[in-house]
N, C-alpha and C positions, 0 to 999 in steps of 0.2 A: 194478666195471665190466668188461664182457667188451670185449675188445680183437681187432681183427683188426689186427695190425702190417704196416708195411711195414718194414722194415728196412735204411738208409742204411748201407753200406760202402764206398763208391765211392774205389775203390782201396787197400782193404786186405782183404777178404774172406779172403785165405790168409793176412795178416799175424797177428799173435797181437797187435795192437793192435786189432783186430775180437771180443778176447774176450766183450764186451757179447752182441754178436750170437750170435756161437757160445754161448753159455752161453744164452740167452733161446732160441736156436733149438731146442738141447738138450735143455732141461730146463724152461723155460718150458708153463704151463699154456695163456696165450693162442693164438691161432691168427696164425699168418704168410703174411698175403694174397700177403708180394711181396720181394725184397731187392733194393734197388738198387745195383747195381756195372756201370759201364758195359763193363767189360775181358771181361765174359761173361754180358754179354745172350745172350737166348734160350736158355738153360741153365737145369739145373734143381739146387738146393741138394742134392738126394741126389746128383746125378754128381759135382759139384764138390766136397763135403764129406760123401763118405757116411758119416764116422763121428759126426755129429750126426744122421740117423738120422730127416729130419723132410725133406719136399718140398715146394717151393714155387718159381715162375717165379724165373726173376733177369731184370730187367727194367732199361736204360738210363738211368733218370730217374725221377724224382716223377710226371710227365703220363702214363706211361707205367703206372704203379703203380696209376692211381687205378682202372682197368679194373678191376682182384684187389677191388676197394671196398673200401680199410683202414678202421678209424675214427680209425687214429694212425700216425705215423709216429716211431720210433723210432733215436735217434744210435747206432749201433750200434759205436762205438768209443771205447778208452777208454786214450786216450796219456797220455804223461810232461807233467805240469803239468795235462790235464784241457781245451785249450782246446779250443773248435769249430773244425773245420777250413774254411780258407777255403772249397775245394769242395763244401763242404755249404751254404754260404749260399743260394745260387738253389735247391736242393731244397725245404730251411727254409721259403724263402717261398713257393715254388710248394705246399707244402703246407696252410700258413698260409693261404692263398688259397683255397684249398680246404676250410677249416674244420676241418680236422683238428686233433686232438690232437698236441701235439710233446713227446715224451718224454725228457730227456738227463738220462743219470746223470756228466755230466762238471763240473768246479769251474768252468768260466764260466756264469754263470747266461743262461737264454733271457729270464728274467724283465728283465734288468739291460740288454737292447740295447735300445734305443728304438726301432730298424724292428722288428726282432720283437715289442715290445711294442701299436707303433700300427697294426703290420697284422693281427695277432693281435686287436686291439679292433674293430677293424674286421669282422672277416669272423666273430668271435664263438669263432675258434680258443683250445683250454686251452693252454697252457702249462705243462709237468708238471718242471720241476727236481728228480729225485729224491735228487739227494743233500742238499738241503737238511733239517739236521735238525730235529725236534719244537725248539718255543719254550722247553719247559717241564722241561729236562733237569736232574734235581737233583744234588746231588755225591755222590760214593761215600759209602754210609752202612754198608756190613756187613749190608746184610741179604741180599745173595746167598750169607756162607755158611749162609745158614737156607733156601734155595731148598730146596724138595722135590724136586725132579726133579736127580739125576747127572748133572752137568754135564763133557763131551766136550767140549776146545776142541782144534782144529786149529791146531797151528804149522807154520812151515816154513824150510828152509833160506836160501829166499831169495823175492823173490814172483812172481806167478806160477807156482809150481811146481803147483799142483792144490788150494791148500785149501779153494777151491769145492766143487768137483766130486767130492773127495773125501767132504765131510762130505752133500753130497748123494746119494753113491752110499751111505753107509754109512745113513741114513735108508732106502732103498729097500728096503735088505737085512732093516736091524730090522723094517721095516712089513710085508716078504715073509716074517719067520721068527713075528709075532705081535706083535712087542714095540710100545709105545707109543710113539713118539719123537717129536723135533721138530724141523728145522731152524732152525737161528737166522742169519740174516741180518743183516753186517753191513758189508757193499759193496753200491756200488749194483746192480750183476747178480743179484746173492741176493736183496736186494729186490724186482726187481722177476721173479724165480721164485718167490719166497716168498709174494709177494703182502701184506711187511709188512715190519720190520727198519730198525735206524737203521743211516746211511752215516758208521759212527765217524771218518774221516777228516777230515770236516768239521766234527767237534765241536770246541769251544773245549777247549786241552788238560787245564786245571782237571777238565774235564767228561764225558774219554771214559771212566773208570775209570766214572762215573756212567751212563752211556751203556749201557756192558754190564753194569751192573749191572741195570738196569731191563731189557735184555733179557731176563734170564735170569728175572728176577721175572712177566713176562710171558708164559711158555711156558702153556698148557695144562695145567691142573690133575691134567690124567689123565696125563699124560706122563711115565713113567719116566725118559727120558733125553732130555737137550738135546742136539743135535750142534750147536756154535756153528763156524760159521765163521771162519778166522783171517785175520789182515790180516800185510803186510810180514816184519818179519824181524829177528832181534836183530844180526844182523851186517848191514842193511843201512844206511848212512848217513843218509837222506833219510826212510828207513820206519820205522825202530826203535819210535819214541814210539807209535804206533797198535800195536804189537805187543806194548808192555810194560802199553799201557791196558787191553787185551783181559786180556792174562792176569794182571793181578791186577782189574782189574773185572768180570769175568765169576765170579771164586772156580769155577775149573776142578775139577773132583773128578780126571782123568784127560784125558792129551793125546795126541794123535793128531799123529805126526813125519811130515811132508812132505817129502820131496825131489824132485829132479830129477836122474834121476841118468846125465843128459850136462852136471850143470853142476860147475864146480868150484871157480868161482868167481862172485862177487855182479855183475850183468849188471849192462854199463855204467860197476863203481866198479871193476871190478878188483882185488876184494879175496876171497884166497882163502879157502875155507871149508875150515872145521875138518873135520877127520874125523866120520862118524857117529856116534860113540859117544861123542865130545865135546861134540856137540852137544845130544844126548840128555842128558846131564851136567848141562849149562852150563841149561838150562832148568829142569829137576826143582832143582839147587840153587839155582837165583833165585828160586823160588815158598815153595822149604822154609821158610825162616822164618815166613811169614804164613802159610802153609795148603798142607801136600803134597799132591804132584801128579802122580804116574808117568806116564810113556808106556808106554803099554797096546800100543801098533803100530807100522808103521812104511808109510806109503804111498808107494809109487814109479813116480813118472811113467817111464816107460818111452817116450815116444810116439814119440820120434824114433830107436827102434832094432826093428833086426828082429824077430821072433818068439825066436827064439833067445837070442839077445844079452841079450833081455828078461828073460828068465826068470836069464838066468847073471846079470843085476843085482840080481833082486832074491833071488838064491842068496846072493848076496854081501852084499846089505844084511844079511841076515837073520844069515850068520856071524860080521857085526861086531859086532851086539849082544845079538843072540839071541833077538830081538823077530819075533814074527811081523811078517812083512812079505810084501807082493803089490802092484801094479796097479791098484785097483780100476775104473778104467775101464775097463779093455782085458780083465782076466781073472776081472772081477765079486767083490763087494763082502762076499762073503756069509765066509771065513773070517776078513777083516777087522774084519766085524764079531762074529763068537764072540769073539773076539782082546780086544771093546771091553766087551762082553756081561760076559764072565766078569772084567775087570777090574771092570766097576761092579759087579758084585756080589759084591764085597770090599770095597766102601765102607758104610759105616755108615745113610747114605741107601737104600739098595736093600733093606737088611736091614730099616729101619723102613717102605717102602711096602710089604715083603711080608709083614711082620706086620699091618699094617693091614690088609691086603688079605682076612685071614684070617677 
C-alpha cells in the first residue's frame, strides 16, 4: 500500500522520543503529506530538522493536516513503556473520523481501546498496530546457522545509540558499491522503512531467538549479506533479553559495535559503561561458544558534537581497539562498510556464494 503520512509529534518533534518520525521521515520510502506539532506550525521539517533531509508543512492539528490529503496518520513517537500519549487522543479520532489509516508502532494496542475501535468501525478507518507480531512464530531450531546470506547484526552500547540508522546506512553504501544486501528489521521504525520485519520486543520470550531466526531465513535469496538491525543492550537492565534474543537467534556471522560516544553511562539506570574494548570483548565471548562472531567495526554516533570533536571521537574509538571506526551518518557509510565487506568475506558463507557464483 502506498502511504502519504501525516506524522503526529505534538510536542516532541526535537525530543529523540519522536525517533518514529525521524527515522520514517529519514529513511522511509512512503511520502509525508504533513507532521503535526503544534509548537511550529507553519514551518517546514527541512528548517526545523534539516539533517533528515525530506520537506514537508508542519501543520497545528489532524483538521489541519487533512488539506496535504494523507491516507494515514502515523504516532510518530516511541517512549519508555510504548503508551499513547494522552495529547494524541483528539488527533486519533479526528483522524479516525476522517477514515484514515492510524498507524502506531507503540505496546498499547489501538486495536485494544474501544472508542478507537467503535469509531474506527464506524467511519470504516484501519487500524494498523505494527508491533504486533506474526501468530505463527516457531522456536529457535538452528537452521539460521545454515542461512546463505552473511549475516551483519548490529549491537550497541546502550539503546538508541544509532543501530537503526546505522545498519541502514551501511545497506546504502553496499547497494552504492554493487553488493547484494538487505536490511533486516526488527523494531517497529525498521519496519515500517523496510516495509517488512518482526517488532522482537513484542515476542513471547521462548520465541524471540525464533523470531530472528526466521528473519534471517527470510532475507532474499540473492542477497549476499543481511545487515540485521539491533535492539537494547547487554548492560541495560530493562533491554538485555531482546538483545541476547537477537544475537544468538539471528546466528550473527559478524557484528557491527554501536556507541554513543557523549554517553558513558546507560540512560536513565545510571549504570556505567565498560570501556570500548570491553565491550567489544564481552560480546564476541558470549556468542564464542555457539558460533563465533567478531566485530568487524565500530559505529559512532557523534551527533551531539562539533565537526571537530567528532572526528577526535571517533580517532579515539578507533585507538582503543583498532577497529575501523567512523560516523556513518554524519560522514557516510561507505569505509564502514569495506570494514564489514572484507570481514564477510573471511567467512565460509562468502566463500561458498562465490564459488557458486562461478
Amino acid at each position: 500500500m502506498a502511504r502519504r503520512y501525516a506524522v503526529l509529534t505534538e510536542g516532541h518533534l526535537l525530543d529523540r522520543r519522536a525517533k518514529t518520525a525521524h527515522g520514517v521521515i529519514q529513511y522511509g520510502r512512503d511520502e509525508i503529506a504533513a507532521v503535526i506539532d503544534s509548537a511550529f506550525a507553519g514551518q517546514d521539517v527541512r528548517d526545523v530538522l534539516p539533517r533528515l533531509g525530506r520537506s514537508a508543512p508542519i501543520v497545528a492539528c489532524m483538521r489541519d493536516a487533512l488539506a496535504y490529503r494523507p491516507t494515514s496518520l502515523l504516532l510518530g513517537v516511541a517512549n519508555q513503556g510504548g503508551f499513547i500519549p494522552e495529547s494524541f487522543r483528539s488527533q486519533i479520532l479526528d483522524a479516525i473520523d476522517a477514515g484514515l489509516e492510524i498507524v502506531s508502532g507503540l505496546h498499547q494496542l489501538l486495536r485494544d481501546d474501544p472508542e478507537f475501535a467503535a469509531r474506527a468501525h464506524a467511519s470504516g478507518a484501519k487500524l494498523w498496530d505494527v508491533r504486533v507480531p506474526p501468530a505463527d512464530i516457531p522456536l529457535f531450531s538452528g537452521a539460521a546457522y545454515r542461512a546463505p546470506a552473511v549475516v551483519a547484526l548490529a549491537v550497541g552500547s546502550d539503546c538508541a545509540v544509532g543501530k537503526k540508522s546505522v545498519m541502514i546506512e551501511l545497506d546504502r553504501a553496499a547497494r552504492a558499491a554493487g553488493a547484494r544486501s538487505e536490511f533486516v528489521a526488527t523494531g517497529q521504525t525498521g519496519t515500517l522503512i523496510a516495509g517488512k520485519g518482526i517488532v522482537v520486543d513484542r515476542v513471547i520470550s521462548d520465541f524471540i531467538t525464533g523470531a530472528a531466526e526466521q528473519l534471517v531465513l527470510n532475507v532474499a535469496p540473492d542477497a549476499d549479506i543481511a545487515l540485521v538491525e539491533g535492539q537494547g543492550s547487554l548492560w541495560h537492565p530493562a533491554y538485555a533479553p531482546v538483545t541476547l534474543g537477537l544475537l544468538f537467534g539471528c546466528a550473527p556471522d559478524l557484528l557491527v559495535m554501536c556507541i554513543d560516544s557523549a554517553r558513558t553511562e546507560v540512560e536513565e539506570y545510571g549504570i556505567a559503561l565498560p570501556p570500548l574494548s570491553d565491550m567489544i570483548r564481552a560480546h564476541e565471548a558470549l556468542v564464542q561458544p555457539i558460533k563465533s562472531a567478531l566485530v568487524a567495526a565500530v559505529a559512532v554516533n557523534t551527533a551531539t558534537l562539533p565537526e571537530a570533536a567528532a572526528r577526535d571521537a571517533i580517532a579515539r574509538a578507533h585507538a582503543s581497539c583498532g577497529l575501523p571506526a567512523d560516523d556513518v551518518v554524519r560522514f557516510g557509510a561507505a569505509r564502514l562498510w569495506r570494514a564489514v565487506r572484507a570481514a564477510a568475506e573471511r567467512t565460509d558463507k562468502w566463500r561458498a556464494r562465490t564459488h557458486a557464483a562461478r
